[in-house]
C-alpha positions, -999 to 999 in steps of 0.1 A, spaced: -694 -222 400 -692 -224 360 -672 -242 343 -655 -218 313 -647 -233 282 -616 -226 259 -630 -204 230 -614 -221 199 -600 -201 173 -608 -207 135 -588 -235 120 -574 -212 94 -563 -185 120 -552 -219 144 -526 -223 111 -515 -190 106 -503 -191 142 -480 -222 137 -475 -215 102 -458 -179 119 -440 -201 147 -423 -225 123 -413 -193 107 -398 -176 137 -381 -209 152 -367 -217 116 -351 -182 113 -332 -194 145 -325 -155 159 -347 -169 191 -327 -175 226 -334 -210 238 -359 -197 262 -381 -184 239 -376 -209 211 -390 -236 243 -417 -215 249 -425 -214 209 -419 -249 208 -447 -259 234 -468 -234 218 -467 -248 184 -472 -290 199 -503 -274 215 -517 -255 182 -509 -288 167 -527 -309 188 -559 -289 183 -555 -286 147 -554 -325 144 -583 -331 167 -600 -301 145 -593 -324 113 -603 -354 131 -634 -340 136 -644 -330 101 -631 -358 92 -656 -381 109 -682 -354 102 -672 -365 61 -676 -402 68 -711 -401 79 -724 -378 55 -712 -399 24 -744 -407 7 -753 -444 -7 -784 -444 -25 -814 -419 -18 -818 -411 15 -792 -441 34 -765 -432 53 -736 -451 53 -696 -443 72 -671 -448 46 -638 -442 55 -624 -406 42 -599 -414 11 -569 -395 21 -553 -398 -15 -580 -380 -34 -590 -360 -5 
C-alpha cells in the first residue's frame, strides 16, 4: 500500500483562494452553512500558507552569506523584509 501525498498548490494560487474566500464571507450573502464550510476552508489555506513562509523563511536564514564561502543562520529581518 502507498502512501499518497497532498499535491500542494503554488503559494500565489494558495492566496488567491483565501484572498477569494475573505471576499465571499465579507460580502456576507452566504447562509451560515456555507460561510462554516468557507470558514474552515480558509484556517486550513491559512495554515499552509504560514508553514509555506516558514519554510522559505528558514531557507533565507541559512543562505545569508558572511564572508566568501561561510555560511552562517541569521535571523530573517521582518522590518526590511
Amino acid at each position: 500500500m502507498t502512501v499518497k501525498k497532498e499535491a500542494k498548490e503554488p503559494f500565489e494560487k494558495s492566496l488567491e483562494k483565501l484572498e477569494d474566500i475573505v471576499r465571499r464571507l465579507e460580502s456576507g450573502e452566504k447562509g451560515l452553512e456555507e460561510s462554516l464550510k468557507l470558514f474552515e476552508e480558509g484556517a486550513r489555506l491559512s495554515k499552509q500558507l504560514t508553514q509555506q513562509l516558514e519554510g522559505v523563511k528558514e531557507r533565507v536564514e541559512v543562505l545569508v552569506k558572511e564572508g566568501k564561502d561561510k555560511l552562517k543562520a541569521r535571523p530573517f529581518d521582518e522590518e526590511n523584509g
